[in-house]
N, C-alpha and C positions, 0 to 999 in steps of 0.2 A: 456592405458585408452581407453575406447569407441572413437571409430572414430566420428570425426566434421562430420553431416548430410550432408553440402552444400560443402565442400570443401575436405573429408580424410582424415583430419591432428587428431592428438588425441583431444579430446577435453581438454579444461583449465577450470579450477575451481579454487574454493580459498574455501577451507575446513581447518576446525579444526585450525580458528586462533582466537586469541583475540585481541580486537580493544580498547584501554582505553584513554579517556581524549583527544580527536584529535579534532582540530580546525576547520575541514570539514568532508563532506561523509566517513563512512570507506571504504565500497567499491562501486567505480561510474563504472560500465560495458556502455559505453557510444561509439559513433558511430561506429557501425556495428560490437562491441565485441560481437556477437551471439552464441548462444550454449552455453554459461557455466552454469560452478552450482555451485552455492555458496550455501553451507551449512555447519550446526555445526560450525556456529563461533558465536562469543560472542563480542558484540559492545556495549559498557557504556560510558555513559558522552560525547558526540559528540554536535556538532554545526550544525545545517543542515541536514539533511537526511542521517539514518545509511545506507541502497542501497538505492542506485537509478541507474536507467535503460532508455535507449531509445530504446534496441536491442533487440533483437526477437529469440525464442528457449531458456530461461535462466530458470533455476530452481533453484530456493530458496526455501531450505529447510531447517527444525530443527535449525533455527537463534535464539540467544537469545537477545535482542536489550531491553536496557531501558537507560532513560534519556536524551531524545533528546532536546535540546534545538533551540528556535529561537533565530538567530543572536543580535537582538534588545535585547532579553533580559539576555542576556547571559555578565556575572560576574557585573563591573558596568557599562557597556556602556547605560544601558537604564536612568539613574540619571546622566549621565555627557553629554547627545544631549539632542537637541531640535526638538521638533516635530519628532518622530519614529514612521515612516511608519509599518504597519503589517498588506501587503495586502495578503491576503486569498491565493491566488498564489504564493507566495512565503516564506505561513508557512512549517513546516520540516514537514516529515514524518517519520515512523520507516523504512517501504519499500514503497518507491517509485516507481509505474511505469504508470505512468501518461502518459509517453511519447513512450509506446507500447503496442499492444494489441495482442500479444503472448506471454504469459508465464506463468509458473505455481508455484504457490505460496503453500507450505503445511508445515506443523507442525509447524511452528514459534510459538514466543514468543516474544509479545511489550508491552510494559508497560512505562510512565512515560514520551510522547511527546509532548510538546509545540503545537504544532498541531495535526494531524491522523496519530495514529495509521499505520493504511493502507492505503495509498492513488494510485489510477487508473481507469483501463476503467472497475473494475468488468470482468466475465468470458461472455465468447459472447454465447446465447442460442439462442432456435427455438421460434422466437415468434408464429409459428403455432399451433405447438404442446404443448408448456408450458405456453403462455400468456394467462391470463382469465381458466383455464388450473384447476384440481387435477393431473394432469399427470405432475411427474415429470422427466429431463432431468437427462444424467451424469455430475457427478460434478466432475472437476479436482482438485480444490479445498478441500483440508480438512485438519481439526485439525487445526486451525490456535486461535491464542488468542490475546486480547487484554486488558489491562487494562489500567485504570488513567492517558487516555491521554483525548484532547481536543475531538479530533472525534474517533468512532473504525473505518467506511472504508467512503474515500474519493470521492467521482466519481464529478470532478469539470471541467465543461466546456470538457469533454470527452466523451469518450464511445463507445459500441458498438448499432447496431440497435435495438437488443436487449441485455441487458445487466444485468447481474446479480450478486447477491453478496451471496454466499452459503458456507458452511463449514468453519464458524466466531463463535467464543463465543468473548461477551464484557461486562463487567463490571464497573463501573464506569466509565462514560464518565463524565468529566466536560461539552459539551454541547450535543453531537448526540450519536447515536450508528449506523446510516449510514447516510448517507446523499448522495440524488441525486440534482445536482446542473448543470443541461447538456442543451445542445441546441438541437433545435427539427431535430437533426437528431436521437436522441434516440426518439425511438418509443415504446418502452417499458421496464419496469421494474422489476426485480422481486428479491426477498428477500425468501428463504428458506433455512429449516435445520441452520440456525441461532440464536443464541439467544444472549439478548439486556436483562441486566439487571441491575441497579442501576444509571439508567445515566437519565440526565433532560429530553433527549425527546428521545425517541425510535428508530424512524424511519422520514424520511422527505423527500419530492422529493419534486425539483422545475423545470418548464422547462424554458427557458425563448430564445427571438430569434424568 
């Protein structure tokens, strides 16, 4: 396989599996597992975030992920507690990478999560040359999809300075079709080559901090 960038060794991936009915992440790439690439695999009916990521260099690509559920509400435990938290931070996602801002996300396929679709920091751009802007940047980002989940892409209390969310189609979202929800170290925003359609509200930035 292609040589690991930082270290020589071949790189690891997790290609061409299927993930059905598991109690947690299918696959969690989590401190300092860098470089892989997970793609072509197929995760249904999970608990929690089908990836998620903290580590840097990872490509996900061609995923097919539907039916993620939040813990709360998942078979009957939400009819047999009292009082079931579901704070915003700790809804699922399809891919998670909330907790890194290098990597590249393309061709997927999410559909049917309790929470976003996509959840992270967005791709990092020039706020010089694209913000306020007809000029637009490269997109590493593309073909990604989402449907009939809660949000299509997540960007919560993260980010980059400037931050962007590019090469998305969403489709019924039961509440967003992106949502910026970040502290004022993001200094700007930008939304293109995207499209938001059948969902309650389109688009939404909030800064707060």
């Amino acid at each position: 396989g292609a040589e690991d960038v930082d270290s020589g060794r071949e790189r690891s991936y997790v290609t061409g599996c299927a993930f059905h009915a598991g109690f947690h992440t299918a696959v969690a790439a989590m401190y300092d597992s860098n470089n892989i690439e997970i793609s072509n695999n197929v995760m249904f009916g999970l608990v929690g975030s089908a990836i998620k990521t903290d580590s840097i260099g990872l490509i996900i690509d061609g995923n097919v992920i539907g039916n993620v559920y939040q813990g709360q509400l998942y078979d009957d435990y939400f009819s047999s507690t009292v009082n079931a938290n579901f704070a915003d931070d700790l809804m699922p996602a399809g891919i998670d990478t909330e907790m890194t801002k290098e990597v590249t996300i393309t061709n997927n396929r999410v559909a049917g999560v309790d929470g976003s679709c996509y959840a992270g920091n967005g791709e990092e751009c020039d706020s010089e040359a694209e913000a306020c802007s007809a000029t637009t940047g490269t997109n590493a980002w593309t073909g990604n999809i989402g449907h009939s989940c809660g949000r299509g892409y997540y960007v919560f209390r993260v980010g980059h300075g400037c931050s962007k969310v590019s090469g998305f189609t969403f489709y019924k979202m039961n509440q967003l079709g992106v949502m910026f929800l970040v502290n004022k170290e993001v200094k700007n925003t930008i939304i293109e080559n995207t499209i938001i359609a059948d969902s309650k509200v389109a688009f939404s930035a909030l800064m707060s901090g």
